[in-house]
N, C-alpha and C positions, 0 to 999 in steps of 0.2 A: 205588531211589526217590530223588529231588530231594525239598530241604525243602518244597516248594510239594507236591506229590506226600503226605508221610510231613501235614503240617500238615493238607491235606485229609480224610485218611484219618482223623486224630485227633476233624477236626469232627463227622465222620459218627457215629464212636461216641461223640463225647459227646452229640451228636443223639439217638441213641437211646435212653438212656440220663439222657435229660432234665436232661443237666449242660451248665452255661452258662458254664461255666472251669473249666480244669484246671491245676493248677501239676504242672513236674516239676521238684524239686530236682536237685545234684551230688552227692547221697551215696549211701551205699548204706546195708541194713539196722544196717550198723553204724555209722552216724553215719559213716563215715570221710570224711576229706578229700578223698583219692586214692582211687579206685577204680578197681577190675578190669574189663575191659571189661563184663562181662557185666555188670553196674549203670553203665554209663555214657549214662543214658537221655536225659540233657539233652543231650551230645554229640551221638547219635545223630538228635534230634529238632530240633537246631538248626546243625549244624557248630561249635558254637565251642568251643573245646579248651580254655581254661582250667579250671583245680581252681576255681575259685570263680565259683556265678551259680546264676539261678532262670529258667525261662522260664515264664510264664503265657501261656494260648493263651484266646480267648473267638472266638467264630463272628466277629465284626468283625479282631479285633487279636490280634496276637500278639507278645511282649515277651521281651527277658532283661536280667535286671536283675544287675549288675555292679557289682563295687568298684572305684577308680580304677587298682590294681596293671595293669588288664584292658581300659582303656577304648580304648586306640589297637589293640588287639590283636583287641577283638570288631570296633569299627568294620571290620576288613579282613575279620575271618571272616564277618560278617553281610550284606556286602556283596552285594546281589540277592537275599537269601533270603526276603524280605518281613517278616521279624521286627525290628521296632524294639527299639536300645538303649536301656535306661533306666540310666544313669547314677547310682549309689546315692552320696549324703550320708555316709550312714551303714551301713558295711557290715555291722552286726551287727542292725540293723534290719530287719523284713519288708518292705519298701517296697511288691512287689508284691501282699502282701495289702491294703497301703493303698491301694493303686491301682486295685484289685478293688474294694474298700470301698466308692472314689467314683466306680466307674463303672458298679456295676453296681445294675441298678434292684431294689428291694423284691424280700423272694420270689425271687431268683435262689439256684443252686446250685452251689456251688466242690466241684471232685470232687482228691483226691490220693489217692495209694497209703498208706495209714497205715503200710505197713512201710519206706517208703522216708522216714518223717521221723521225728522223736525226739518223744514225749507233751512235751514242754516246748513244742515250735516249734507243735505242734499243739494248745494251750491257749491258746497267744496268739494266733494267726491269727485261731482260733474266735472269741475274745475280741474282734479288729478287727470280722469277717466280721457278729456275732450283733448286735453295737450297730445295723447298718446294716439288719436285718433281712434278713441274707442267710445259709441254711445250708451246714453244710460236713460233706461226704460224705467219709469216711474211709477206704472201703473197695474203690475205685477205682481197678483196674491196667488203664490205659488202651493200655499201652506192650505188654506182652508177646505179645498178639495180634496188633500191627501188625512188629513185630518179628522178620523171616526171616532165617532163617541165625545169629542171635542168639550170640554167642562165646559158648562155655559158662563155668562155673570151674573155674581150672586143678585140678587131681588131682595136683600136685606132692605129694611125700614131704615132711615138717617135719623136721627136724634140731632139735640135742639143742644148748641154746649152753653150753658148760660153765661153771661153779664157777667156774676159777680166772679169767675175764673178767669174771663178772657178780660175782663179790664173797661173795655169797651164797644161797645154794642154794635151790630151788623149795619145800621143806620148810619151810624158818623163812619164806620170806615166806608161805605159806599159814597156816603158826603167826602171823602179826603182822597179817595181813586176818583171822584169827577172832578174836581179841582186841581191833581195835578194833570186830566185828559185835557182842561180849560187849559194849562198855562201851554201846552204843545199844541193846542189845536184839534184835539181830538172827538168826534162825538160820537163813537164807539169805540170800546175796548172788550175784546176775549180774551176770556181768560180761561185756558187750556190745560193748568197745572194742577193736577188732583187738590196738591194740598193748601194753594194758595185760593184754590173755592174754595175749600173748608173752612179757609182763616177768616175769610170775606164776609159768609153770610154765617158765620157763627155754627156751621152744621158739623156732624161729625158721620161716618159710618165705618164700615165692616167688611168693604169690599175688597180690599188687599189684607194678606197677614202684614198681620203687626203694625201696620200704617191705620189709622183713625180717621180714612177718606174712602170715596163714594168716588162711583163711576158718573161722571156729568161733565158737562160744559156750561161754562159762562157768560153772557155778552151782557156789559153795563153802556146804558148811551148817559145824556147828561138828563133825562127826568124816566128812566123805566130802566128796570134791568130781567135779564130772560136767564131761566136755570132750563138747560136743556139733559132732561133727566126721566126713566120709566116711573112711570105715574104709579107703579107697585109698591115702589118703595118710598110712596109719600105716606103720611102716617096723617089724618085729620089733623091732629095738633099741629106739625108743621107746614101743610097744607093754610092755614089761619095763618101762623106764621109768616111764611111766604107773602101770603096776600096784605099783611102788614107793612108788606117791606118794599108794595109794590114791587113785585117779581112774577112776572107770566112764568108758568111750567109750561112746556113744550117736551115729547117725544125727543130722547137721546138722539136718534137719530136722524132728524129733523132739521140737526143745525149746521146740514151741507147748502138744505131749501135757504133757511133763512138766511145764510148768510150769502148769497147767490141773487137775493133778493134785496137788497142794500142797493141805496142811491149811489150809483156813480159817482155825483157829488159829495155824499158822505166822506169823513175820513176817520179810519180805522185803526186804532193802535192794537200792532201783532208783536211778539216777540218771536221774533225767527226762531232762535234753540230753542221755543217751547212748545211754538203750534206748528202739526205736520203739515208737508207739501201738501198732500193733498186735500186739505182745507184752503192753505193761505193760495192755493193756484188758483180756487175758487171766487174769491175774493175780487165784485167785480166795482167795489169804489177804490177807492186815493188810500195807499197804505202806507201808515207811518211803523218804519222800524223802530223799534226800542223794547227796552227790559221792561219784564210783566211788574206794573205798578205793585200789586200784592204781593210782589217778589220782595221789593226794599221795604216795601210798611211792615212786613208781620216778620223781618228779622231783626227790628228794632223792638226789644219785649219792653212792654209799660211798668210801669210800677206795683201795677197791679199782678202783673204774670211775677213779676223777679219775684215779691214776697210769696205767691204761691211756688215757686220754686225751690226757694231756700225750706218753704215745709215739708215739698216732696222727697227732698234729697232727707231729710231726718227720716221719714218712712222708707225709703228707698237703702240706707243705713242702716236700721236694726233690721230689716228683710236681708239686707248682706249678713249681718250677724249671728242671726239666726242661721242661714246656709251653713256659714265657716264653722260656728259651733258645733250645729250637726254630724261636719263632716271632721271636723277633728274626734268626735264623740265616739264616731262609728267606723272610723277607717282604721284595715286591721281585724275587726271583727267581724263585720259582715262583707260580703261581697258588692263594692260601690263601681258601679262607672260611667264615663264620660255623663251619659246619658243621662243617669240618674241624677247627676245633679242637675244637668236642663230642667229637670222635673222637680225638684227641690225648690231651686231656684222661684220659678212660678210657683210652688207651693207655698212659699213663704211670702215672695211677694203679696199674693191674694189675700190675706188676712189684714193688709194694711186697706183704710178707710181709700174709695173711689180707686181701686184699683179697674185699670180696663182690660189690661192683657200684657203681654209683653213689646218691646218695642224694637225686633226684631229675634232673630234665630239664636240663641248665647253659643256662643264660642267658648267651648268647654277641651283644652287641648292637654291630655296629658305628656310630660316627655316631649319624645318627637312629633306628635300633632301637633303641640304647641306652636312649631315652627310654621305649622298652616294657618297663612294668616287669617285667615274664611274659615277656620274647619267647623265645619256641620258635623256634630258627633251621630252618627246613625242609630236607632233601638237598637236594631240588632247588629253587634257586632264592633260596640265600642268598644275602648282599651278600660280595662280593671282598672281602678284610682290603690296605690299601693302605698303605703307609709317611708315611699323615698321620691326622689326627682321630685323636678318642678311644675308646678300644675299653672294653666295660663284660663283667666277666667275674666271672657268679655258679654258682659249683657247688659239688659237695662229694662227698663218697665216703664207701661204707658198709664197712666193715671188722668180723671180729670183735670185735674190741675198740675200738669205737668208733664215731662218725657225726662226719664233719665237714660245715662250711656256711661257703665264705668267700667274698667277694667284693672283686676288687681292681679299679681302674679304671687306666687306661692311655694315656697320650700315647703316638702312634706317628709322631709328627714335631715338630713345635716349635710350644708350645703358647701360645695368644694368651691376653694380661691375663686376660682372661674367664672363660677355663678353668680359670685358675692360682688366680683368685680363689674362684671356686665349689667347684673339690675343696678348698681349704685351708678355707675354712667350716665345708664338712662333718667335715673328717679334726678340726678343731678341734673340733665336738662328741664326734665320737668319742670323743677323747679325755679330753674333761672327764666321759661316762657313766664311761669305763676308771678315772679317777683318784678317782672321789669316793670319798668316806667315810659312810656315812648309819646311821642307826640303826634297830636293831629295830623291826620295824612297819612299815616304811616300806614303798611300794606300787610296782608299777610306774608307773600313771601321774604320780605325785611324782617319778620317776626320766626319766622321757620326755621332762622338755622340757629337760634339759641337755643333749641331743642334738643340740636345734633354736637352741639360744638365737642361737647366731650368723648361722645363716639368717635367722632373726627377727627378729634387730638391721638389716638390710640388706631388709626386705619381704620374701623368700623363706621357702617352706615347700615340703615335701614329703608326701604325702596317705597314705603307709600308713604303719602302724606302726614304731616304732623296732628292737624285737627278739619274738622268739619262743622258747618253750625249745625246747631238741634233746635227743633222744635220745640211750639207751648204745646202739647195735648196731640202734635202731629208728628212729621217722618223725624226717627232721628237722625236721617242725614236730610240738612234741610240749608240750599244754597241763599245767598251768593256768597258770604266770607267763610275764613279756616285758615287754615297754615298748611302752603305746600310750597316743595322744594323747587317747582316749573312755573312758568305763569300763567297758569290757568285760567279760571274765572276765581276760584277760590284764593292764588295767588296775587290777582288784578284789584278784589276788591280792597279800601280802606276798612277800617276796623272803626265804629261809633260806638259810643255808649248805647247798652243795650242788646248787643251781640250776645250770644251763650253760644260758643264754642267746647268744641274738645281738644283736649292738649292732651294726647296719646304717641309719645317715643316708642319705642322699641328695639328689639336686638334677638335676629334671630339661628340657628345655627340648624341648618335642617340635618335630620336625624337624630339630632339629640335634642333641642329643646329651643323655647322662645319664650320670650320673655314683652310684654307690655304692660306700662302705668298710663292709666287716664282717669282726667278729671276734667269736670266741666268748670268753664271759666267764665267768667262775665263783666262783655268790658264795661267799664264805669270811667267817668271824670276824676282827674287826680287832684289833690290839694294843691299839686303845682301848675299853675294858670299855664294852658296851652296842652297839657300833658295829659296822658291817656292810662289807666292801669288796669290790672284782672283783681277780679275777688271771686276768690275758689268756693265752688259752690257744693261741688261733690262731697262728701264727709264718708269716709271710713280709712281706717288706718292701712299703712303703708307693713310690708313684714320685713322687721326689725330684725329676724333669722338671716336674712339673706342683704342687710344694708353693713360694706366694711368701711366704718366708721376712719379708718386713716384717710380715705377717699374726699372726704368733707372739710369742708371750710365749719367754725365758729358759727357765720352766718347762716349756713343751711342748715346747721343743724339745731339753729335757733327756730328756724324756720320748720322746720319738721315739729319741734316740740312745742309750739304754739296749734299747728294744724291740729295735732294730736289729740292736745288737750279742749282746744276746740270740737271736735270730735265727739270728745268721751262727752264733755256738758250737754250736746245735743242730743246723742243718741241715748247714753243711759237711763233717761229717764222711759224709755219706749221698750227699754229691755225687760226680762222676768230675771228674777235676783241668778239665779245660775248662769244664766247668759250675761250678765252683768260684772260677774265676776269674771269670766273668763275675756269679757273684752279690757275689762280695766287693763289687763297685761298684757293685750295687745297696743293699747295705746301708750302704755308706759315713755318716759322720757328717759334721751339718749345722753349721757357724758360725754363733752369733747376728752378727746384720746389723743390728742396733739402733742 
């Protein structure tokens, strides 16, 4: 079917059914970001392939509503499908419930899947929807009827990630989530977030691209805990596992029963944004609101992840090296594009020791893609890599010990005023997020605008967020902290020691080119009592083509030729002597020109 086609079919059942808009979300039952096909209904229903967007459909109009990372990127996907862009302000905002709000008359009926949203997002919508006198239907799977041939979920096997990666074994952090349930009162908690069971009992899998988590749910009380998960994808080893860890398996889909079946007098710790309505509706003891425990434990990384980290980013480094060499080596003479470096990229990667996969789609933008800030380069039909313009290259690799997320931009011929000036703005904020010193308490959004400041001296700004946390071994976008310019939740949280953040500016000019630097940060305790600092964790050089050195201070570009050469000691020794020479000169150190 054509989206005119699958759109139709949609009308006719809410037609019948006496609903007058339907929203389908991009997530799945687990709140996640990324989703498995088989939850990917707003894809499905619209063609537009970004991780972030809402489509709302009403018999007249049909909408997807989008954050700016997505706007040049839906524009081409939505092109002829009859579904208008709505362009979001505010990407943490329900726009299209407010849009719903004011268009639709007294007495109308907004239908969603309650299992496909979180009770948080479905208390505010209600909230916009109920002011205008319009109800909203919860219970409403519009999608799975019309839906043939529907991918199923994968039946993949979980794996066991061990002890000596993760720091700390599956036993004490289940000892350290029942003892903060003790200090609230709690004697069950679910836990509904793909990758905070991952983090929990040590497991890993294969059920989403690029994320290193498994289809299941979790309920810990204070002496048993329950993996509600298809018994196919137990493996004997983990199955022993499991029963080590005093953990009942139970049927995925089972844990509407058991949780239905809970003492009244029980009390239950839910995270609203995490577990959908229609689970927490279910829910017939004493529910205590609050953030999913394994949310705060596994974004504080131990001693043991940080020093695996700092090894992955050396692998993760000469795997960049090797790419850029490549592609200096061969562009010009053969036919390169977009594409083919995605494919590079993980070609190189894989050779490094415990490579898993990649740890999301790379954003490979030549020119004007670049300016997209999501661009998925397609097989067929990407842009030729040419020996001029700027090429923008954001990816990253999942490893056992580790997840990286970097992103370098690149002159690939001789770069005009323009160029030279915009990346040196941005690498300037970079730098000034990398070098502060701030103190206890302090927020991400207090941290976001030293990112911009320079853009913002010059009228420039860039429209998404500054950084996101990442994961050990899991998603690398991975909440609650980061740097952004709203107050979100990544805005709201404080910043501890322990955090691995991305510190990613940018500057983009659509049609002609975009530009972004990121590196992952790590906050740590400062030498000075009370105070907080980053130590850069990402390692590969910055291009020294495209940085105009009248732009700098002394101190940054102290700062650059420390990174540099920090750099070159790590990685060179992982290089083959050809690759070695040619990064030496990439990392070469800069003269102040003052």
């Amino acid at each position: 079917m054509n989206i005119q086609e699958k759109l139709r079919l949609l009308r006719q059942e809410m037609h019948s059914k006496g609903i007058d808009a339907y929203i389908i979300p991009s997530t799945d039952p687990h709140q996640s970001e990324y989703v498995c096909e088989h939850w990917q209904s707003r894809k499905w229903i619209s063609g537009f392939t970004g991780s972030a967007g809402t489509v709302a459909v009403t018999q007249q109009h049909a909408g997807l509503w989008t954050d700016s990372r997505y706007f040049l990127q839906a524009e081409h996907e939505l092109e002829g499908s009859s579904i208008a862009l709505h362009k979001m302000t505010n990407q943490f905002a329900p726009q299209y419930a407010e849009f719903l709000a004011e268009n639709l008359p007294q007495g109308s009926n907004v239908g969603i899947d309650g299992l496909m949203w979180s009770q948080a997002a479905v208390e505010h919508i209600q909230q916009l929807l109920t002011a205008k006198g319009i109800e909203l239907s919860d219970k409403e799977d519009f999608i799975s009827p019309l839906w043939d041939h529907r991918p199923p979920v994968s039946d993949e096997k979980i794996i066991i990630h061990p002890d000596i990666y993760a720091g700390m074994d599956a036993a004490h952090k289940i000892r350290l989530i029942r003892s903060q349930m003790a200090d609230i009162g709690a004697t069950y908690h679910i836990i509904s977030a793909l990758d905070d069971l991952a983090w929990t009992f040590n497991l890993r899998g294969r059920d989403v691209e690029f994320n290193p988590v498994f289809i299941a749910y979790g309920i810990i009380s204070q002496d048993k805990a329950w993996l509600f998960i298809d018994e196919n994808k137990l493996s004997q080893e983990v199955k022993v596992y499991l029963t080590d860890l005093q953990t009942d398996c139970l049927p995925y889909n089972n844990i509407s029963t058991f949780i239905t079946n809970i003492d009244k007098d029980e009390k239950i710790l839910v995270d609203p944004y995490i577990c959908s309505a229609a689970l927490y509706k279910q829910m017939p003891c004493r529910i205590i609101n609050g953030s999913s425990i394994p949310k705060k434990l596994k974004a504080i990384k131990n001693s043991t992840e940080c020093s695996h980290i700092r090894n992955v980013m050396r692998k993760d480094g000469a795997a960049l090296a090797g790419m850029f060499c490549w592609l200096e080596q061969n562009i010009g003479k053969h036919r390169i594009t977009e594409h083919d470096i995605v494919q590079e990229l993980a070609r190189f990667r894989s050779r490094q020791p415990l490579y898993f996969g990649e740890s999301f789609g790379a954003i490979v933008g030549y020119k004007s893609n670049g300016a997209i800030i999501h661009y998925d380069p397609p097989a067929e039909g990407s842009a030729e890599i040419l020996p001029d313009g700027i090429l923008l290259v954001d990816s990253g690799g999942q490893y056992t010990d580790g997840t990286t997320d970097i992103t370098r931009t690149v002159s690939l011929g001789s770069a005009t005023a323009q160029e030279m000036s915009h990346y040196t703005l941005i690498l300037k904020g970079m730098i000034a997020l990398s070098k502060i010193k701030f103190p206890y308490g302090t927020t991400g959004v207090q941290l976001d605008t030293l990112a911009r400041q320079f853009l913002w001296e010059q009228g420039l700004n860039y429209l998404h967020g500054t950084g996101h946390g990442v994961g050990f071994f899991l998603n690398v976008h991975e909440p609650p902290q980061g740097f952004a310019a709203i107050n979100s939740e990544r805005g709201r949280t404080v910043m501890e020691p322990g955090m691995l953040s991305s510190n990613e500016p940018g500057y983009y000019i659509p049609g002609n080119y975009g530009m972004r630097i990121e590196n992952l940060i790590l906050c740590q305790k400062s030498e000075t009592e009370g105070f907080l600092e980053f130590e850069t964790m990402t390692l590969y050089p910055f291009d020294l083509n495209l940085i105009d050195q009248k732009l700098l201070t002394p101190a940054e570009i102290r700062w650059i030729n420390q990174y540099h050469q920090k750099v070159y000691d790590e990685i060179a020794p992982l290089l083959e002597t050809d690759v070695k020479v040619w990064f030496a000169a990439k990392c070469r150190q800069l003269e102040w020109k003052g």
